[in-house]
PATI-114112 format. One line per 5 residues: for each residue x, y, z of C-alpha. Coordinates in steps of 0.001 Angstrom, whole numbers. Example, Ala and Ser with C-alpha at 12.3 -4.5 7.8 and 13.67 -1.06 7.14 Angstrom:
! PATI-114112
12300,-4500,7800; 13670,-1060,7140 $
! end
This chain:
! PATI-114112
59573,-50831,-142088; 58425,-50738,-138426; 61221,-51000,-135454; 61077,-54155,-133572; 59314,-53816,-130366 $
61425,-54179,-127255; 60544,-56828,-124548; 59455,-54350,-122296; 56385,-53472,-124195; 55861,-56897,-125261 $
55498,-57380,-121196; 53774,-53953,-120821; 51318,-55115,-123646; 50618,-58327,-122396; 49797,-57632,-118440 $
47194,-54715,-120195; 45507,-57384,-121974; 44968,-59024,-118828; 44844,-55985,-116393; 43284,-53186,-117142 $
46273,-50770,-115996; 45492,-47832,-118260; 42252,-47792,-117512; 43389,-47284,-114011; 45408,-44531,-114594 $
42614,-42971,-116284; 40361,-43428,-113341; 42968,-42012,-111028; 43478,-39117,-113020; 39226,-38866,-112829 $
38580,-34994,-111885; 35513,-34327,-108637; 34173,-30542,-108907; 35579,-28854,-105240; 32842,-27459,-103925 $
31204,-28309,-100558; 28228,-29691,-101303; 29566,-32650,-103187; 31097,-33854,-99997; 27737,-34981,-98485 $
27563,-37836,-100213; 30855,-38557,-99026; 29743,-37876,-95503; 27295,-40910,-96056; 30008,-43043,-96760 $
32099,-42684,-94329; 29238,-42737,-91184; 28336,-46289,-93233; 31480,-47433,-92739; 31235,-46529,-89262 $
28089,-48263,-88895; 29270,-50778,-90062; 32443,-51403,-88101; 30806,-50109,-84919; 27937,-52942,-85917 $
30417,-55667,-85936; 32003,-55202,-82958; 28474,-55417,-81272; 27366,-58433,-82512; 29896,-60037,-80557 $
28284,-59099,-77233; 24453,-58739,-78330; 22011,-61825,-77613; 18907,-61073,-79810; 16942,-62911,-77655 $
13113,-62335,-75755; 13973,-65407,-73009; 13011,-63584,-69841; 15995,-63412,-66868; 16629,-61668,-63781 $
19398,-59134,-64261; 21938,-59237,-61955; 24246,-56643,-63321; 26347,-53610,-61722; 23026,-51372,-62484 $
21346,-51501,-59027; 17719,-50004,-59655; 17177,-53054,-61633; 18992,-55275,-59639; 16615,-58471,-59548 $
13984,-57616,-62642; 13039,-59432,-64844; 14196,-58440,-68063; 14765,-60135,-72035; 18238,-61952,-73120 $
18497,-58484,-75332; 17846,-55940,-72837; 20427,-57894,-70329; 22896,-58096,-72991; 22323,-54122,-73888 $
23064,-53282,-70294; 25906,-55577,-70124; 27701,-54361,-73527; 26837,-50491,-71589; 28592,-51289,-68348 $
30339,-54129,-68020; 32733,-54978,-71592; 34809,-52119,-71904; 34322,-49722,-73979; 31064,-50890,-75005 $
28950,-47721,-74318; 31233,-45826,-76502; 31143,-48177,-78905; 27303,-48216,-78557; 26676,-44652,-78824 $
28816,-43847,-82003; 26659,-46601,-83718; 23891,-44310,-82609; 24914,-41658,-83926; 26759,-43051,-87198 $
22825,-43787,-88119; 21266,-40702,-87485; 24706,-38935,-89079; 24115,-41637,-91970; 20104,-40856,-92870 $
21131,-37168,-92333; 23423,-37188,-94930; 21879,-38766,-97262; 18842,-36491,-97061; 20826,-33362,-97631 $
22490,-35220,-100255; 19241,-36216,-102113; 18142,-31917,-101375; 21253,-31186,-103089; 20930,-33292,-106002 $
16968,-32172,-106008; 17742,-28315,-105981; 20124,-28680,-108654; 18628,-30767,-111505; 21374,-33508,-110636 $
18851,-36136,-111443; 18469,-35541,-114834; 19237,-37375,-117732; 21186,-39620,-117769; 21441,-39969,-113942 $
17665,-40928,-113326; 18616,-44046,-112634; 21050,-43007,-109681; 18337,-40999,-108226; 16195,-43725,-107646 $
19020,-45765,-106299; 19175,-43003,-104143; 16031,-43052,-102512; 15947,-46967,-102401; 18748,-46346,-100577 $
16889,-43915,-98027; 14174,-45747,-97839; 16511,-48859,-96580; 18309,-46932,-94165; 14795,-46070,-92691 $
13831,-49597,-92568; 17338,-50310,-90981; 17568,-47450,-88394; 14023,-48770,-87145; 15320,-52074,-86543 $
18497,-51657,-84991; 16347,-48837,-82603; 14143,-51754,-81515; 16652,-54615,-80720; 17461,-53289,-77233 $
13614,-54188,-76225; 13508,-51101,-73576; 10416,-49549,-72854; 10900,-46451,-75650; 11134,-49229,-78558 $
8681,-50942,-77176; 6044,-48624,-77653; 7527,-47860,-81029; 6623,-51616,-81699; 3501,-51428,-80496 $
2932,-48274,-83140; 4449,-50899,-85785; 1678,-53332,-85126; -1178,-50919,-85270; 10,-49929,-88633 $
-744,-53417,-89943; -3830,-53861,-88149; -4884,-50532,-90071; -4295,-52528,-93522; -7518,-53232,-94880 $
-8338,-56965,-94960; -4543,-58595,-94138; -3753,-56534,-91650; -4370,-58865,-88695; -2326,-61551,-90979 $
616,-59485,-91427; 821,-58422,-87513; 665,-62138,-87005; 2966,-63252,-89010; 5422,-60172,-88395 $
5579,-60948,-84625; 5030,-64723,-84796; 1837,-64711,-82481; -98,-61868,-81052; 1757,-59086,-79809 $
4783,-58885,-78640; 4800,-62221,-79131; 8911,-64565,-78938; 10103,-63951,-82475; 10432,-60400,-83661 $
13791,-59172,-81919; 15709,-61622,-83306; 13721,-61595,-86284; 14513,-57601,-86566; 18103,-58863,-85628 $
19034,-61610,-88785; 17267,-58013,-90776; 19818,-55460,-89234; 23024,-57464,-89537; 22309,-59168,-92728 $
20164,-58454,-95195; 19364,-54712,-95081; 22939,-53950,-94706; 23647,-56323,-97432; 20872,-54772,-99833 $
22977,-51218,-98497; 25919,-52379,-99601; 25003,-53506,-102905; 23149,-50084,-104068; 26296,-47954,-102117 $
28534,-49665,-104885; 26507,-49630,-107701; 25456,-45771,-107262; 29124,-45537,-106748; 29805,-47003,-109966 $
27549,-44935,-111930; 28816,-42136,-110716; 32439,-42567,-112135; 30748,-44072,-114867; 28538,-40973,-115989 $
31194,-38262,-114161; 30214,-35808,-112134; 27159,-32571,-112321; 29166,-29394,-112247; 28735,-25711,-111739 $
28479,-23636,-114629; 31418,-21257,-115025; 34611,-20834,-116897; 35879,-23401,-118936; 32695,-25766,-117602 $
30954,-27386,-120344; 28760,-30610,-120982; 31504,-31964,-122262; 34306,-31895,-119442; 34414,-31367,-115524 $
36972,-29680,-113773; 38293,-30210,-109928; 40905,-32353,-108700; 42242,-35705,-109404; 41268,-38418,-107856 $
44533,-39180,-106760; 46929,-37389,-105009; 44654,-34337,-104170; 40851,-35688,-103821; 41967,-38775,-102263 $
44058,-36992,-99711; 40743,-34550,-98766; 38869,-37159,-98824; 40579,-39471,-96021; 40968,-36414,-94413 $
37045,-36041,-94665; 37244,-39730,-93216; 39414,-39593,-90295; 36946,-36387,-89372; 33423,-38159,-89419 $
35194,-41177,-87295; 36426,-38422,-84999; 33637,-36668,-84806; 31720,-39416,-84083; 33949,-41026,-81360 $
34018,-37322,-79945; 29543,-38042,-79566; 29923,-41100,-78455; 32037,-40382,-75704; 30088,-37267,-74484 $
26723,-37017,-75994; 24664,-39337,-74105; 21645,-41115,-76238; 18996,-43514,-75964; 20400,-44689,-72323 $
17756,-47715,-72194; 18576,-48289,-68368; 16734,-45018,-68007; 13608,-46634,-69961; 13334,-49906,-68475 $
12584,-53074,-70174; 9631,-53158,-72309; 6457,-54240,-70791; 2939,-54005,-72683; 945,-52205,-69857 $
3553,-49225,-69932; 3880,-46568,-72054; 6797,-43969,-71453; 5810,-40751,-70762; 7427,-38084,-73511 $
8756,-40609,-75542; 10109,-39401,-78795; 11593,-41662,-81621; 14629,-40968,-83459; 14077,-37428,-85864 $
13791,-39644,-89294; 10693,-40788,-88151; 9436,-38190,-86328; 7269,-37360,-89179; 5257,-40551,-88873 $
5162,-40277,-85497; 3561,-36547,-86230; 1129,-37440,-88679; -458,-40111,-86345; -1131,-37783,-83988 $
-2389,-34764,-86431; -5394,-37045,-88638; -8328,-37127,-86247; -10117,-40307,-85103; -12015,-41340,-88382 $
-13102,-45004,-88551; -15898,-46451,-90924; -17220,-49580,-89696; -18205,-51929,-93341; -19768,-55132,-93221 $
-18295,-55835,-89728; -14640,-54846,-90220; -13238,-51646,-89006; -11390,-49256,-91221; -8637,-47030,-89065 $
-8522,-44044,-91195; -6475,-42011,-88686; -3803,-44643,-88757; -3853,-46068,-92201; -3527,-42533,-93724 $
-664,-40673,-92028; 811,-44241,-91622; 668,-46201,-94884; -1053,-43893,-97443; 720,-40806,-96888 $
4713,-42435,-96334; 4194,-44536,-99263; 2668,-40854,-101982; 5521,-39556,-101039; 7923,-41494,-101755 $
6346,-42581,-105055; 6275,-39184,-105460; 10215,-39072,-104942; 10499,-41843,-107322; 8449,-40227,-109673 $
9862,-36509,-110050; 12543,-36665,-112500; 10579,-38483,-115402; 7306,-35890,-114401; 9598,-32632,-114310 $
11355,-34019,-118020; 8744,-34858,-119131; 6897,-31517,-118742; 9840,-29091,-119471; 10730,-31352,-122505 $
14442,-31902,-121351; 14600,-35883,-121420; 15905,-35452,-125285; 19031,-34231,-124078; 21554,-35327,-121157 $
22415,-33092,-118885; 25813,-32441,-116678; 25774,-28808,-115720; 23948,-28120,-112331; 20737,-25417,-111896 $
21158,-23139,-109123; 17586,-23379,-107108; 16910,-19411,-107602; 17495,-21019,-111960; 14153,-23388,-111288 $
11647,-21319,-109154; 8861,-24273,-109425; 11429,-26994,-108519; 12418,-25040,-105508; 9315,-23676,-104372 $
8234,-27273,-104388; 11232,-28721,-102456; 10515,-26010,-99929; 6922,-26934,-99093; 8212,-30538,-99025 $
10648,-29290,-96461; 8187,-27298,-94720; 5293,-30107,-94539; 8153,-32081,-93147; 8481,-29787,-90461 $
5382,-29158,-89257; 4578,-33305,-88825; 8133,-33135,-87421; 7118,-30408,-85249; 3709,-32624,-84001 $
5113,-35727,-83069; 6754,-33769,-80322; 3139,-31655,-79644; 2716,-32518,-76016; 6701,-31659,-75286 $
5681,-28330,-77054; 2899,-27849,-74845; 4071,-28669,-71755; 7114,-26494,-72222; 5328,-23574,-73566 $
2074,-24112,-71142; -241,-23757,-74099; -3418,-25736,-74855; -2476,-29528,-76560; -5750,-29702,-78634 $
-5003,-26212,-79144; -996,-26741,-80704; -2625,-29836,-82469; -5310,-27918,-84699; -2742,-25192,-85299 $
-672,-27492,-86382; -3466,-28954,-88567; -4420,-25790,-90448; -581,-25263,-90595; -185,-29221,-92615 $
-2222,-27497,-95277; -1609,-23668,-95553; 1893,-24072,-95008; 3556,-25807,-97464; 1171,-23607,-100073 $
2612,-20204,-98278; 6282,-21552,-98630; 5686,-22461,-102312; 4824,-19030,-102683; 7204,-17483,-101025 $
10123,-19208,-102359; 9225,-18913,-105778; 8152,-15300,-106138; 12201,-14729,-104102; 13524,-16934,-106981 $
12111,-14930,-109492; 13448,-11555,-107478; 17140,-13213,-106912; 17127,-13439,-111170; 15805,-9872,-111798 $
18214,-8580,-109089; 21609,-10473,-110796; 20276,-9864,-114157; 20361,-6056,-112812; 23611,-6023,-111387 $
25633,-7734,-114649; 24084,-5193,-117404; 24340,-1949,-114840; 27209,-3230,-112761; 28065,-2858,-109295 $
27228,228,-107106; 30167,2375,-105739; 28174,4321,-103333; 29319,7131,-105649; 26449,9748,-106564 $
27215,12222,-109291; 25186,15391,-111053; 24271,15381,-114200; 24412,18344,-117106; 20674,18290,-117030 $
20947,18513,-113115; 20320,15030,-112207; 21700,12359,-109779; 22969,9415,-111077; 25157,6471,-108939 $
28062,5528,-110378; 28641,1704,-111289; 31930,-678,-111849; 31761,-4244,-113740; 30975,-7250,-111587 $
34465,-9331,-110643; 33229,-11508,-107939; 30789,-14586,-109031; 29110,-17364,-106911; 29343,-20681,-108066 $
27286,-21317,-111319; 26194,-17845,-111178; 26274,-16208,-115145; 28889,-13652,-116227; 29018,-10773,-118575 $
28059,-10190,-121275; 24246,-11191,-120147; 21922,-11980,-122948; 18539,-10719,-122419; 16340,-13311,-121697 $
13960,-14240,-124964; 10658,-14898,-122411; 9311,-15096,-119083; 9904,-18433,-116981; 7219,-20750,-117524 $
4361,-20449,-114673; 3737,-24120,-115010; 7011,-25563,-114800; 9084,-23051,-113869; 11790,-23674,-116714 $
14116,-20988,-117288; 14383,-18271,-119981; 16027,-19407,-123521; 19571,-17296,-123595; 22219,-17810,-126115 $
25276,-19884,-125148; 28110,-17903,-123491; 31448,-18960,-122981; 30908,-21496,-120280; 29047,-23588,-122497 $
31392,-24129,-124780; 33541,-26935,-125135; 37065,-26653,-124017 $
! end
């Protein structure tokens, strides 16, 4: 015969059915792996909060506006100009509401902190197989979420309507002119008449402040919800397993580093803000079509566009009375939009081919593990770099006093032979890191010791390895049963050692 129940369970019983309280306590109790890299993602979050609050408090002052008036502000070189509603109300949040530069610049820099982050947090999650089953679906809410952050960063970099952005709008339009057939349609319709036409600054403006970082918002929860929901990738190591992940608690101890984590991006930030000058606009000028700034540069995320403009050569085919602008609709539409389907794409394609969709996967691959994977990231990388590197081809020249049509073919041959080179590279070093640790864990350490032999030979003596880098195997070291594969670069079969099993 069972004990009545006392009231206080009855209560305790009855707010569960209604509140899921021990669910919360399991989710507080939720462990996060420790190491550093897992914090980048964290980094995101934080400089989006920062956008975000920074982005309020300038609404309040911006007029999105392209009504043309003389400013009469405390700037005197453009004393008297004629300049749009939203370059006057730029210079007035700048110098005459207080603390509105400040403000200003740490919104700046909050974005390009923001995309920065969550490129080395998509790397991360690349060079160690985080995207695997059964987190596929988090990796394309990942790049969605890049991809957005592009499309926002460009908008909020053209409200001011200075000269710089300007021109960058005036690169915007010739990319839909280059689309085949619509393309004078879209421009139209994009800037509400021909170019720069009354309506795109505050059309850019009801995009920045609403429904892009709306959309943001959205995926930023969602990817945070499958994250708790599928736990956390791992290191390999003792005690890791499939099964489990180690690290701290979400609360006291994660919680506490990560508000620390906080408070330091928002310093950080306010520290840039306050003495890193960027994009001052009263430097620029107010847009005006027949001007073009001289050196202008846009903002490093996409510098690569900018680069790839200037790298295809002028190639136009004239059909049937329309002109097709190859060297625009390539680097511009064509290439952007491969590699990002491309992005999209990997996780199924490298599954697929290594045959590891059958089973899910929570340990993380160190890049040296996956020498294809990472000698493909690299060239990635290093094609980045070089289109990086030529959008900013005549500031290389002039400051190196070299040739400009010379830097720009270099820099062509360099588009292709590069990223091949670095795929190379990286994975024959991959494949020398594994030989070189499976070395040192079946011989051991060197002491620097040298002893003689009974036969009268040298031999240097060895101790057992005690120091391990994350994820990085352990003794005893099964031989591997076969090469890596040349096609996919999967590793070598080995039977399961102690950190794989369950604990």
């Amino acid at each position: 015969m069972t004990a009545p129940r006392r009231a206080g369970e009855r209560v305790a019983d009855a707010f569960d059915a209604r509140l899921p309280l021990d669910k919360g306590g399991q989710l507080l109790r939720k462990a996060f792996p420790e190491h550093w890299s897992f914090l980048l993602g964290e980094l995101a979050l934080y400089s989006l909060i920062v956008l975000v609050l920074t982005g309020v408090w300038l609404t309040l002052f911006f007029e999105p506006g392209m009504q043309e008036v003389a400013y009469d502000g405390p700037y005197m070189p453009l004393q008297g100009v004629l300049v749009s509603e939203a370059f006057d109300s730029t210079l007035r949040i700048s110098f005459d509401v207080r603390g509105g530069l400040l403000i200003r610049q740490m919104h700046h820099w909050a974005a390009l902190v923001f995309l920065g982050a969550i490129g080395l947090h998509l790397l991360r999650i690349f060079f160690t197989g985080a995207f695997r089953r059964p987190r596929e679906v988090n990796w394309v809410i990942g790049v969605t979420l890049f991809v957005l952050a592009l499309a926002e960063g460009f908008a909020g970099y053209s409200l001011p309507d200075d000269l710089l952005s300007g021109t960058g709008l005036r690169i915007a339009q010739g990319i839909m002119l280059s689309l085949p057939v619509v393309g004078t349609y879209a421009a139209f319709f994009v800037f509400g008449g021909e170019f720069p036409g009354g309506d795109i600054i505050p059309r850019l403006y009801s995009l920045h402040i609403l429904l892009l970082p709306g959309v943001l918002i959205a995926l930023v929860t969602v990817h945070l919800i499958l994250v708790f929901y599928l736990k956390h990738t791992q290191w390999r190591g003792p005690g890791r397993a499939r099964t489990n992940v180690l690290g701290k608690p979400l609360f006291p101890q994660f919680m506490a580093s990560s508000m620390g984590l906080s408070f330091t991006v928002a310093g950080v930030l306010a520290v840039l803000g306050g003495i890193a000058q960027i994009n001052p606009v009263w430097v620029f000028g107010p847009y005006r079509p027949d001007l073009v700034s001289t050196g202008s540069q846009p903002d490093w995320y996409v510098g690569f566009l900018e680069g790839a403009l200037r790298l295809v050569p002028p190639w136009e085919t004239n059909l049937w009375g329309h002109t097709l602008m190859w060297n625009v609709l390539l680097p511009a539409v064509v290439l952007p939009g491969l590699f990002f389907l491309a992005l999209y794409m990997y996780p199924f394609v490298e599954q697929r081919l290594t045959g590891e969709g059958a089973q899910e996967q929570h340990l993380c691959d160190r890049p040296r593990e996956r020498p294809a994977r990472t000698g493909l990231g690299v060239a990635g990388l290093t094609f980045y770099a070089v289109l990086l590197l030529a959008g900013a081809n005549d500031i290389a020249a002039l400051a190196f006093r070299i040739s400009l049509d010379t830097l720009t073919w270099v820099l062509r041959v360099a588009l292709i032979v590069a990223p091949v080179v670095a795929f190379l590279v990286t994975r024959a070093v991959c494949r020398a890191l594994m030989n070189a640790e499976h070395e040192r864990l079946t011989e051991g350490e060197e002491t620097g010791e040298v002893r003689q032999t009974v036969a009268g030979g040298y031999e240097s003596g060895h101790r057992p390895v005690t120091s391990f880098r994350p994820g990085a195997p352990r003794a005893p070291l099964s031989p591997p049963d076969r090469s890596p594969d040349r096609r996919t670069g999967r590793p070598a079969r080995r039977s399961p050692g102690p950190e794989d099993r369950p604990r």
